[in-house]
C-alpha positions, 0 to 999 in steps of 0.5 A: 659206790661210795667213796671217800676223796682227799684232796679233792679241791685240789687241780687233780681231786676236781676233775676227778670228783666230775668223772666219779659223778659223771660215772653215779659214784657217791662222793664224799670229801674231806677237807679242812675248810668246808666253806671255802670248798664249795667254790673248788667242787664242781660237783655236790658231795658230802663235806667233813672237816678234818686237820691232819696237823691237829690228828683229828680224823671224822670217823663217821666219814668212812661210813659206807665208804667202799673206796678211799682216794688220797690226792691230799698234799701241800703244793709243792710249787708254791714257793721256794722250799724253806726247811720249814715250807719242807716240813710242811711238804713232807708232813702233809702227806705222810700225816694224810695217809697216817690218818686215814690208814689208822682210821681204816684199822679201826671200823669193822667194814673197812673199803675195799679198796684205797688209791694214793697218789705219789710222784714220779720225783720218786727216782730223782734226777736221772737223766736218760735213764729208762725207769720203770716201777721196779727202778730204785729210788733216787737222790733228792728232798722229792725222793724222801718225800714219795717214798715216806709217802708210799710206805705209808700208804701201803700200810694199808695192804695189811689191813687186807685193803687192795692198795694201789700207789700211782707215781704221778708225772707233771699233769697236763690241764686247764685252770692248774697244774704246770701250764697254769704257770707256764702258757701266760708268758709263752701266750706273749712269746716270752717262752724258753726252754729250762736249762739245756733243755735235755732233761726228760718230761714224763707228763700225762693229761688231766683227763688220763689220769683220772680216768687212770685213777678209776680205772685202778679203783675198779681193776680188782686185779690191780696192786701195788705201784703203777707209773701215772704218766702218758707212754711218750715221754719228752725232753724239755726242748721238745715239750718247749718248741710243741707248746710253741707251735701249738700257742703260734708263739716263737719261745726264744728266751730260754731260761739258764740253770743258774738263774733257776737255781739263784731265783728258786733255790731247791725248788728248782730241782722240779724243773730241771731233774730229768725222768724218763719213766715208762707207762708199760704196766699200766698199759698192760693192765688194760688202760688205755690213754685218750691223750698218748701223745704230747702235741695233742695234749696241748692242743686239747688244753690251750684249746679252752681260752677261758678260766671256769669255775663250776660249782654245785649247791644243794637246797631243801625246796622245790624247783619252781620256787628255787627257779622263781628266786633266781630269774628275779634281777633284783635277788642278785643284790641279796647274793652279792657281797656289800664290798662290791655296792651292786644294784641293779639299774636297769631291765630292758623287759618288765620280766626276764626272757631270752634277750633280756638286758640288765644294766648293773652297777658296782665298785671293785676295789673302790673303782666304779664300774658299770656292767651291762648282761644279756639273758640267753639259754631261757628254760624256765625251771632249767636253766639260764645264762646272762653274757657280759656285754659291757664290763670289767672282764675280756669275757664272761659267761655265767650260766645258771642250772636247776635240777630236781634232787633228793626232794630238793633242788641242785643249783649248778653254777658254770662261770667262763671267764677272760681277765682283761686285757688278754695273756697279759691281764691273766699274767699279772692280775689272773691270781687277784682275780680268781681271789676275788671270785672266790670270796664272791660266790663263797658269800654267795653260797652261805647266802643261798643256805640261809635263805632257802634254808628259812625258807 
């Protein structure tokens, strides 16, 4: 099947576009920075620029398209909500949605079938109240937003497109979501709970719901508003002193309600409101969770110490050649940007092999650094990966993958990576960190093109 996914760069839109090419599925993706989204995409799909602010939508994009995915929306936890940082929260995703449904309207073959995600701020704060898809709509900016949200999105019914809303609890995952902000200070024994504590969690792990998500693309019996979080919720005590126990790290600072409110202003309403939604009807439509209960959520996230970056390219030459390119130490200074000054020192054998060591140098920031590599998982014309054993990182792994596609080669590049310094290092330099990756293996891939592509 061919579909079509917003917001597929995003936290939930990665792990979804793996299991989607896991599953055969052609993807396709909208985005407004097609460069900038390969470093985000684990996997290698079809890119088309589109800017919902500017109402610009590519049509042939939905070109053979069966399904259509929204996950596209500004962040909501990036930043107090200014009036103007509200506008953009709400208008991202109602433009999103607006675009696509109108765009849908106008082609002959529409998909069969459209899945848009929407939150369970939807209820508002609620304390123990049981909340099921039936509940009314709450009080609240998060509230305005989810039903704005879904009544754009079910304009889609009328165009006769099967329409599913998923009402999306706090996700659970590595590299993003809740965790990525919360497990560095817990990590350091610096954890709490969040006001009294009381309020209810409803969360769901990373993997359930994308699985959930497909599972409501390919349901035919499946309509209308499901509840996407895990069948237990709990407070946030609870979901403190598990998180606690799993890390092995006590949590004794908890964090006032009015020190929230003076540092985040409106946004605190994110942490302190208190859903406790039921999962019962997305049970009854045949899904069944991996992850249903919290501790071992947690235990299967904080299970991966190291940040991963994956990453797919495509390149219009055969794999030997491909293969012949990469294995060259010397090519790596051709692929990495001048800010750096990288160049090869050394090789400990006169051609690469397993056990292979490289001695490199390079300037991060105008600091002088030395960086020692050893090859291992030698498979000529398959694979390789080269471990840091000397450098700047706690730990670092880059593993290189070649396969054989379309009459050309798919280059994947997995990158497991430790800041230094452990729990602290990712906690104050864990963001400049993953911002220098980027822009490192952004200039990678236009790099790679340009040479294959003269090639």
């Amino acid at each position: 099947m061919k579909i079509l996914l917003t917001g597929a760069t995003g936290f939930i839109g990665r792990e979804l576009a793996k299991k989607l090419d896991q599953q055969g599925h052609e993807i396709a993706i909208l985005t407004r920075d097609p460069d900038s989204a390969r470093f985000h995409m684990p996997v290698h799909c079809e890119l088309y620029k589109w800017n919902p602010d500017n109402n610009i939508f590519p049509r042939k994009a939905l070109a053979g398209v069966e399904a259509v995915i929204n996950l596209a929306g500004e962040n909501i936890a990036d930043g107090r909500w200014s009036k103007t940082r509200k506008a953009r929260i709400m208008e991202s995703r109602v433009k999103s949605v607006r675009l696509l449904t109108e765009a849908m309207e106008k082609i002959d073959k529409r998909p069969r079938a459209f899945v848009s995600a929407s939150a369970i701020g939807f209820y508002g704060d609620r304390g123990d109240e049981p909340l099921d898809e039936s509940s009314s709509k709450g009080g609240g900016f998060l509230s305005n937003v989810c039903r704005s949200w879904e009544n754009e999105a079910l304009k889609a019914e009328k165009l006769n497109i099967r329409t599913v809303v998923c009402r999306v609890g706090m996700v659970l995952g590595r590299d993003g979501g809740a965790l990525d902000k919360m497990s560095p200070p817990f990590r350091l024994g610096l954890g709490g709970r969040l006001g009294n504590g009381r309020q209810w969690m409803s969360w769901i792990h990373i993997s359930d719901l994308a699985n959930l998500i497909i599972h409501a693309l390919e349901n035919p019996s499946m309509k209308g508003i499901y509840n996407a979080v895990s069948p237990n919720p709990a407070s946030n005590k609870q979901f403190t002193k598990t998180l606690a126990n799993v890390l092995k790290r006590p949590a004794p600072f908890p964090v006032p309600e009015f020190v929230l409110k003076m540092g985040l202003g409106d946004l605190s309403e994110l942490l302190l409101g208190s859903q406790k939604v039921s999962a019962d009807n997305i049970i009854a439509s045949g899904f069944r969770f991996g992850y249903p209960d919290l501790q071992q959520a947690l235990e299967e996230v904080c299970s991966h110490d190291c940040h991963e970056i994956v990453m797919s390219q495509w390149v219009p030459q055969p794999l030997d050649k491909t293969f012949e390119f990469f294995k060259e130490a010397k090519n790596l200074e051709k692929l990495t940007p001048d800010f750096l000054e990288f160049k090869v020192l050394k090789q400990s054998t006169q051609s690469i092999q397993e056990g292979t060591t490289l001695d490199y140098r390079l300037k991060l920031h105008g600091i002088p650094i030395g960086w020692r590599s050893k090859i291992t998982d030698w498979e000529p014309n398959e694979k390789f990966s080269d471990i840091q054993l000397k450098g700047p990182y706690g730990y670092w792994r880059h593993t290189h993958e070649f396969e054989n596609k379309n009459g050309g080669t798919l280059i994947r590049d997995r990158i497991s990576y430790k800041p230094p310094f452990g729990a602290a290092g990712d906690l104050l330099a864990g963001y400049f960190i993953k911002k220098d990756l980027k822009a490192i293996f952004n200039y990678r891939c236009k790099t790679i093109d340009s040479i294959f592509s003269r090639s």
